[in-house]
C-alpha positions in Angstrom: 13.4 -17.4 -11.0 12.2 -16.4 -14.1 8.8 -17.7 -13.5 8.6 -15.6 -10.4 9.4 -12.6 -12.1 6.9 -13.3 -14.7 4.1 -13.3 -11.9 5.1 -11.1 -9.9 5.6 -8.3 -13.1 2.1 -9.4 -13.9 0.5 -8.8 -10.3 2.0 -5.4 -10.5 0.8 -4.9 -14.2 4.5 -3.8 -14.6 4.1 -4.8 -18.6 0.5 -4.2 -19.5 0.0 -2.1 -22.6 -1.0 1.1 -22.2 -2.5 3.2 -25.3 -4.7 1.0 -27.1 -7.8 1.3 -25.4 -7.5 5.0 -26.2 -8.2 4.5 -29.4 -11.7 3.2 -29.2 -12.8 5.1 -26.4 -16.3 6.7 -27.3 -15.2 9.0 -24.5 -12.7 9.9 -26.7 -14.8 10.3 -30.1 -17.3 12.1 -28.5 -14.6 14.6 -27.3 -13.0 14.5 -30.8 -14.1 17.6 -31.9 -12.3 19.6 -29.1 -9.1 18.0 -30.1 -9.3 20.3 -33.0 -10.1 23.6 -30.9 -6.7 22.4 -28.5 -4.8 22.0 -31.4 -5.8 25.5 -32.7 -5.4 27.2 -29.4 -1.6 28.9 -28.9 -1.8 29.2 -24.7 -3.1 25.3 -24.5 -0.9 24.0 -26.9 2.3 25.9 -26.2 1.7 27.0 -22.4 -0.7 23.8 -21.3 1.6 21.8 -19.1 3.0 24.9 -17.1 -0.5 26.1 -16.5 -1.5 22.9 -15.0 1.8 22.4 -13.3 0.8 26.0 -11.8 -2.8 24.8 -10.9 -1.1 22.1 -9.0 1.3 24.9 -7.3 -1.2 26.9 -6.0 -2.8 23.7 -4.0 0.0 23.2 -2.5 1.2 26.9 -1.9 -2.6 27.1 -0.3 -3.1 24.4 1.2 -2.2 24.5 4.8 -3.9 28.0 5.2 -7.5 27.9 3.2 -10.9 26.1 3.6 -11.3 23.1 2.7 -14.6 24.6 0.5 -11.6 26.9 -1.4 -9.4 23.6 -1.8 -12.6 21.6 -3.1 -13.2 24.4 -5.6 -9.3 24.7 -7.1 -9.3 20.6 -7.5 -12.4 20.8 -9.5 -11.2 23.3 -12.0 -8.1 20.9 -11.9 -10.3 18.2 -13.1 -12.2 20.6 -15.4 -8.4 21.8 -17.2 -7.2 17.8 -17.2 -10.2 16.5 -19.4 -9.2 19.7 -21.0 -5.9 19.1 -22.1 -6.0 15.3 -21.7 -8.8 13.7 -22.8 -9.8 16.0 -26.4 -5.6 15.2 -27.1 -5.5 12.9 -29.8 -1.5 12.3 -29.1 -1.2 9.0 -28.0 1.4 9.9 -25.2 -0.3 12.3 -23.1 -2.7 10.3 -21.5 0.6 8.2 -20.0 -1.6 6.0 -17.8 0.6 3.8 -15.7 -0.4 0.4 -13.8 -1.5 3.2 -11.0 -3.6 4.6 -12.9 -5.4 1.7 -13.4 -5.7 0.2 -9.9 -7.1 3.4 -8.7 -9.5 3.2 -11.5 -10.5 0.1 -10.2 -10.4 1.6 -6.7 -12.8 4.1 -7.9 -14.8 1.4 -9.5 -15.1 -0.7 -5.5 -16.2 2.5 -3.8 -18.8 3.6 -7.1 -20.2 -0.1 -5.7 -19.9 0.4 -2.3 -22.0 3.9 -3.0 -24.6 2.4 -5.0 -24.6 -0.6 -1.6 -24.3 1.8 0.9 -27.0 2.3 3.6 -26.5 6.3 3.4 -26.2 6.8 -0.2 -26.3 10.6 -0.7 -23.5 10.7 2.0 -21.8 8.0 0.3 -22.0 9.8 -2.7 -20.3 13.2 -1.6 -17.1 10.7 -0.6 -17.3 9.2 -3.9 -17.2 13.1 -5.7 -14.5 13.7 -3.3 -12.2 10.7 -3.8 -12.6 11.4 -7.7 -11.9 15.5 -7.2 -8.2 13.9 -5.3 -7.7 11.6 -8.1 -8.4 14.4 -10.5 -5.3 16.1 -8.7 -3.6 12.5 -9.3 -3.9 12.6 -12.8 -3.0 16.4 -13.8 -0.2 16.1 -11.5 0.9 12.8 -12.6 1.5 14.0 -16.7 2.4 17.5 -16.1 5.5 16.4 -13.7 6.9 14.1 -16.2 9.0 17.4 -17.1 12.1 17.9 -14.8 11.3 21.3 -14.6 7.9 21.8 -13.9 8.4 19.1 -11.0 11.3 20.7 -9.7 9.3 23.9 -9.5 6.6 22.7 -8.1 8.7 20.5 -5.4 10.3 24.2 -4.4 6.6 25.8 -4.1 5.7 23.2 -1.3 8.6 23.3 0.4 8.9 27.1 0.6 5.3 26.8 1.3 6.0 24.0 4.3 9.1 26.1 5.2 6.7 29.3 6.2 4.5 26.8 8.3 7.5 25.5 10.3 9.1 28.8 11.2 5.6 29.3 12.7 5.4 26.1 14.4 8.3 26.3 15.9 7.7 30.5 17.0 4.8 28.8 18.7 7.4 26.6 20.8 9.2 29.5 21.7 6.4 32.2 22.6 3.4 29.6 23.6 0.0 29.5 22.0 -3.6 28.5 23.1 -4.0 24.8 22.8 -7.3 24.4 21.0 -8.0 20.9 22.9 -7.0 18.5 25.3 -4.5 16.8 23.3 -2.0 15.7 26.0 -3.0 13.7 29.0 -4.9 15.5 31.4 -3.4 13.1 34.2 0.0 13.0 32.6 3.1 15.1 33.6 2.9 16.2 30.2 -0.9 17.7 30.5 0.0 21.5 30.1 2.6 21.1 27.5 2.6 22.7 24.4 1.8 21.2 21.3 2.1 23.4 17.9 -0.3 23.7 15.2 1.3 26.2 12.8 -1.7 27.3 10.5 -3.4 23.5 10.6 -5.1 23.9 13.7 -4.3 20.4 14.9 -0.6 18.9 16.0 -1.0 15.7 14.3 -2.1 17.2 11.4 0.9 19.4 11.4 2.9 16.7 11.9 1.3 14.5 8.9 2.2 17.7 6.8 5.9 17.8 7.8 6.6 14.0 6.4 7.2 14.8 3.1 8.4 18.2 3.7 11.4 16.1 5.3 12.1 13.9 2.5 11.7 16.6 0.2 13.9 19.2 1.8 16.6 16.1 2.2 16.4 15.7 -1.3 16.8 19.1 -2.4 20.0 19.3 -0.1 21.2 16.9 -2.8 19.3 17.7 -6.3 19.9 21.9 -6.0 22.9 23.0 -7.0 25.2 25.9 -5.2 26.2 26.6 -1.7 22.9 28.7 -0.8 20.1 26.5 -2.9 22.4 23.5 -0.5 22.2 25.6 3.3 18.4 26.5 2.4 18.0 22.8 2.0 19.6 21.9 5.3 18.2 24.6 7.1 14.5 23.6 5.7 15.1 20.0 6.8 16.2 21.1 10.8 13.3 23.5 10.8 11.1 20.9 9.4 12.7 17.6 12.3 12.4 20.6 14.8 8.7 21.7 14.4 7.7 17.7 14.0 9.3 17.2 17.5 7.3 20.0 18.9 3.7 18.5 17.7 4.6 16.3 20.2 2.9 13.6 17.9 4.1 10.2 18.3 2.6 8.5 15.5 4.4 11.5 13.4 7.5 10.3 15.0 7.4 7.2 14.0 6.1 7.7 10.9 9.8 9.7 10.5 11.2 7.0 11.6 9.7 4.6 9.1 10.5 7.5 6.4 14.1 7.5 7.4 14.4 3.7 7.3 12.9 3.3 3.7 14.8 6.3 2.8 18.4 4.8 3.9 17.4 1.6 1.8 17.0 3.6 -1.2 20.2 6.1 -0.5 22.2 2.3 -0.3 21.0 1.3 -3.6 21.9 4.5 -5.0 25.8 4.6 -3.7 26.3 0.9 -2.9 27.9 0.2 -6.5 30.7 3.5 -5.9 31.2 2.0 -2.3 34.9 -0.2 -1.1 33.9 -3.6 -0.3 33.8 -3.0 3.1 31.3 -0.2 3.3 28.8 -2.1 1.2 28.7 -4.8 3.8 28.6 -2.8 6.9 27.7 0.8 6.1 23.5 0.0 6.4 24.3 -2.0 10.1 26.2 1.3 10.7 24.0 3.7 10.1 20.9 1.7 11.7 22.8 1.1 15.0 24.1 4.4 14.9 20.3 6.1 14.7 19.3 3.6 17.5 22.2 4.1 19.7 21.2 8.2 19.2 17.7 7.8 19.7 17.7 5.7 22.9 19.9 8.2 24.2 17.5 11.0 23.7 15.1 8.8 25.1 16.8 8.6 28.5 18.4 12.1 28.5 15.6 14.3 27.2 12.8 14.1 29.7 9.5 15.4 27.9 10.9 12.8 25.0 11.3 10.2 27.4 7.8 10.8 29.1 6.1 11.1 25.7 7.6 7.8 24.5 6.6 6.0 27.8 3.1 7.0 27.1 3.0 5.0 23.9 3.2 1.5 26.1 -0.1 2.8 28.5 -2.3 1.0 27.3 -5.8 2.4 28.2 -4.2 4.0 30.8 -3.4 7.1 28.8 -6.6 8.7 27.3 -5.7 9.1 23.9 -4.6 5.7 23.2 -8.0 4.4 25.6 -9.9 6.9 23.0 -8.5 4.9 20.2 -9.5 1.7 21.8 -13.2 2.3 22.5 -13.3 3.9 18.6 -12.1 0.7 17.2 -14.3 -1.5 19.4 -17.1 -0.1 17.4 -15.2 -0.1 14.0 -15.2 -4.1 14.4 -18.6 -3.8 15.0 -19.1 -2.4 11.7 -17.1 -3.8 9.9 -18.9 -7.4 10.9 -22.2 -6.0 9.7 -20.9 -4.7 6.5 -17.8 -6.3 5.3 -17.7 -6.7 1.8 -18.5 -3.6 0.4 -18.6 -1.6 4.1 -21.1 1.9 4.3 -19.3 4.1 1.5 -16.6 6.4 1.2 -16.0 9.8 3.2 -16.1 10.8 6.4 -20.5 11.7 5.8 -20.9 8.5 5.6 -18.9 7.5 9.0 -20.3 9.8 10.7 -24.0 8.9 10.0 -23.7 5.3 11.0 -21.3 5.4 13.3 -23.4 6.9 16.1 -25.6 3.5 15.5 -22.1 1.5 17.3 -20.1 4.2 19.2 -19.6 3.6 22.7 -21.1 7.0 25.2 -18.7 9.7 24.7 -16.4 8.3 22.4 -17.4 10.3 19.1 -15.1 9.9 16.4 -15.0 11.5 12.6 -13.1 8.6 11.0 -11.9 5.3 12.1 -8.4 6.2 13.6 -6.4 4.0 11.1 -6.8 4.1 7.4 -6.5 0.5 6.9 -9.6 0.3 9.5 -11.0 2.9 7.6 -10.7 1.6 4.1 -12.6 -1.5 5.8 -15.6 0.5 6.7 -15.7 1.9 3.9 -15.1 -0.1 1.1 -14.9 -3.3 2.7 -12.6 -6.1 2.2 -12.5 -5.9 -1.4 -11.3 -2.2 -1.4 -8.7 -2.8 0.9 -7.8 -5.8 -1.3 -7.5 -2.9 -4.0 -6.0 -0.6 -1.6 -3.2 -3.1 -0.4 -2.6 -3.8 -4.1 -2.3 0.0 -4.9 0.4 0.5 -2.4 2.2 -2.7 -4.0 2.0 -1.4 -7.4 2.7 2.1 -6.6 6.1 1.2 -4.7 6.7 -1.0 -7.3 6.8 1.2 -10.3 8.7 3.4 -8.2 11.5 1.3 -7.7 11.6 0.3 -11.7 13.4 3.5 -13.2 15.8 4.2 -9.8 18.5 2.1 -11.6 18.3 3.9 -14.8 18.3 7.3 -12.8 21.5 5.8 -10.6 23.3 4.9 -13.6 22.8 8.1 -15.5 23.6 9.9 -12.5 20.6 12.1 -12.9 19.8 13.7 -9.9 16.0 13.7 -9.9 16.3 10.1 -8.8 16.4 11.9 -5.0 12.6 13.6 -6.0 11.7 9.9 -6.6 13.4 8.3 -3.7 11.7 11.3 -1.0 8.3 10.9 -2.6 8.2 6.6 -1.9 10.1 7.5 1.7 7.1 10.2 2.0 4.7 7.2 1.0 6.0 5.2 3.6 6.5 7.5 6.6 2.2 9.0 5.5 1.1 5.3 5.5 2.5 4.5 8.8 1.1 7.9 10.8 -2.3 6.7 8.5 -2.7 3.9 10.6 -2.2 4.9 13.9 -4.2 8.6 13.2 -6.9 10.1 11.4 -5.2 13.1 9.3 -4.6 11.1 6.6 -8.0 12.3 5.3 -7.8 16.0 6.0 -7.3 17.7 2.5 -3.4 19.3 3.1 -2.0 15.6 3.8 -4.9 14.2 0.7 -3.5 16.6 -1.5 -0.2 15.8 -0.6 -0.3 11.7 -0.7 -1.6 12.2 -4.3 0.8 14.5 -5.0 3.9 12.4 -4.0 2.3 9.0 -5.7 2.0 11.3 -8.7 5.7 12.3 -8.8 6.3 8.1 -8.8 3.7 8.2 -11.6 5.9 9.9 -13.7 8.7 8.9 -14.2 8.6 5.8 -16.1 6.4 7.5 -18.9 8.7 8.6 -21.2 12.3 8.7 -21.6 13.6 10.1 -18.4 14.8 13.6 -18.7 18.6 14.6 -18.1 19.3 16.6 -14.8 17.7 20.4 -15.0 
């Protein structure tokens, strides 16, 4: 046992050292000389975490309702203020990189390759800036929410934030709104129902949004303190399950689902040590044949729910699943020509070869599935590196939850929504292409950078 624990805390790099090549960076000496001007400044020194934590606030307070130009723009002078404050600090803690950090460097590394291989390199190379603008994000996010406060802050901004795009969704329901394409079935009973969009233009990229503003808004109901903090919380979370069942998205559905299942593992572990005997043993079968029991209910009682469902076992004969199916025909197709190192990162790139293997009238932007997509891209070997990422990422998540649980500090529940949030946005990843749009980018990074910090440093008592 002890020998699997060895490999298996060196696969995840869950004990590699993690200052000391800091020290002879000539990154770092060449930089040396603004250490001194950070040192000397009073708003950096004194105010430098808040003003990134509020650099990371105003992404996600803008995100659903700007261009993705204005997004582009705030996550450069994110990356601009990290080497800022990061990279000139001489103090060996701040940098914090974490076994994440380092597999996404290596990430970074496969698609630099990947660019330099790639049969369109100057569209390669626009996904490479982007992916390293997102990781940019990453990083700032990932040392400025080590403090309980700032992340708790910046936790409330989104979900305010998401709670302003669901009232809107859900006035859509009530009042009807244009459908900007033909996103049902046009041969389905379903064909002129509505489907909202809030202020993302798109239902399943509404619905994408609304996966962690579920697990977040759960959390809360739990981490904020006082009767109105508690019914703001709850009410956030029906408003939130209400507009994701109006986007009418089914890969958003079960991506919930997936989020509630990893989420209930996590809520065990946290309890299961204060629980009888009896409850320990049976209250996870409970719960898991209870949510079944209630959704195969609604499935037979709730017609549009039921028809939607049905539509998921079509086949080809529903057209947005048949649309899916012709895409990925082609996808293989590239993937055969080019599967070490696949065409380069971003959705340029796809879109420049992709015409070369599409089937007539079956344009596409990405590959449907970011697992497929991380193929074409990168090729095997980044999704070797992408696979790996998840592991590690899930697995320095789950490291301090016992030391949270047994201090009782609530911001375990931040921790436990943002790997539920990981799990629910990798399952709607691979049946849908939102994954890549910049309010769900921005908001992957952002919940893999609230796991990124919590291990750092001593973990902080309950604020």
């Amino acid at each position: 046992m002890t020998e699997i624990t060895s490999t298996w805390q060196t696969f995840t790099l869950a004990n590699l050292p993690r200052y000391q090549w800091r020290g002879g960076s000539w990154v770092f000496r060449l930089l040396a000389f603004v250490s001194g001007w950070r040192e000397g400044s009073w708003i950096i020194s004194q105010w430098g975490e808040t003003l990134g934590a509020l650099l990371i606030a105003v992404v996600l307070a803008l995100g659903p309702f700007v261009s993705t130009t204005l997004i582009g723009a705030l996550l450069a002078a994110i990356g601009g203020y990290w080497m800022l404050v990061t990279l000139a600090d001489e103090r060996g803690g701040s940098w914090g990189a974490t076994p994440i950090h380092y597999v996404l460097l290596l990430y970074v590394g496969i698609v630099a390759l990947a660019t330099a291989f790639s049969p369109v390199k100057m569209a390669a190379l626009s996904g490479l800036i982007k992916l390293v603008l997102y990781l940019f994000f990453l990083v700032l996010a990932a040392r400025v929410l080590r403090s309980s406060r700032l992340r708790s802050w910046a936790i409330a901004v989104f979900l305010l934030t998401a709670l302003v795009v669901s009232v809107y969704g859900i006035r859509q329901e009530l009042h009807g709104v244009e459908q900007l394409a033909t996103w049902n079935d046009p041969t389905s009973e379903l064909a002129g129902a509505t489907r909202v969009y809030s202020y993302l233009g798109n239902p399943n990229l509404l619905a994408g949004y609304l996966l962690s503003a579920i697990a977040f808004s759960f959390a809360a109901f739990w981490v904020w303190r006082g009767w109105v903090p508690k019914i703001l919380a709850g009410t956030m979370t029906l408003a939130h399950l209400a507009c994701l069942y109006y986007t009418g998205s089914r890969g958003g559905w079960l991506a919930a689902i997936a989020m509630g299942f990893t989420f209930s593992l996590l809520l065990y572990f946290w309890w299961r040590e204060k629980l009888p005997r009896f409850w320990q043993v049976w209250l996870l079968p409970i719960v898991f044949g209870g949510f079944t029991l209630f959704l195969a209910v609604a499935v037979a009682s709730v017609e549009p729910l039921r028809l939607r469902v049905q539509s998921m076992f079509a086949g080809r004969d529903d057209s947005s699943i048949n649309f899916r199916l012709k895409v990925f025909e082609a996808v293989f197709e590239m993937i055969r020509d080019r599967p070490l190192l696949g065409i380069g990162a971003g959705n340029s790139a796809f879109n420049q070869v992709y015409p070369f293997y599409m089937r007539p009238g079956y344009t596409a932007l990405s590959a449907y599935s970011i697992f497929l997509e991380t193929i074409v891209e990168t090729g095997f070997i980044g999704l070797t590196v992408f696979l790996w990422l998840i592991v590690v990422t899930f697995n320095w998540g789950i490291r301090p939850l016992k030391q949270l649980r047994d201090s009782e500090n609530l911001q375990g529940f931040w921790l436990m929504a943002s790997i539920a949030a990981i799990a629910g946005l990798l399952v709607h990843g691979a049946v849908d292409t939102v994954w890549y749009r910049p309010p769900i980018q921005c908001l992957w990074w952002f919940v893999v950078a609230i796991v990124a910090s919590f291990p750092l440093s001593k973990i902080e008592t309950n604020s």
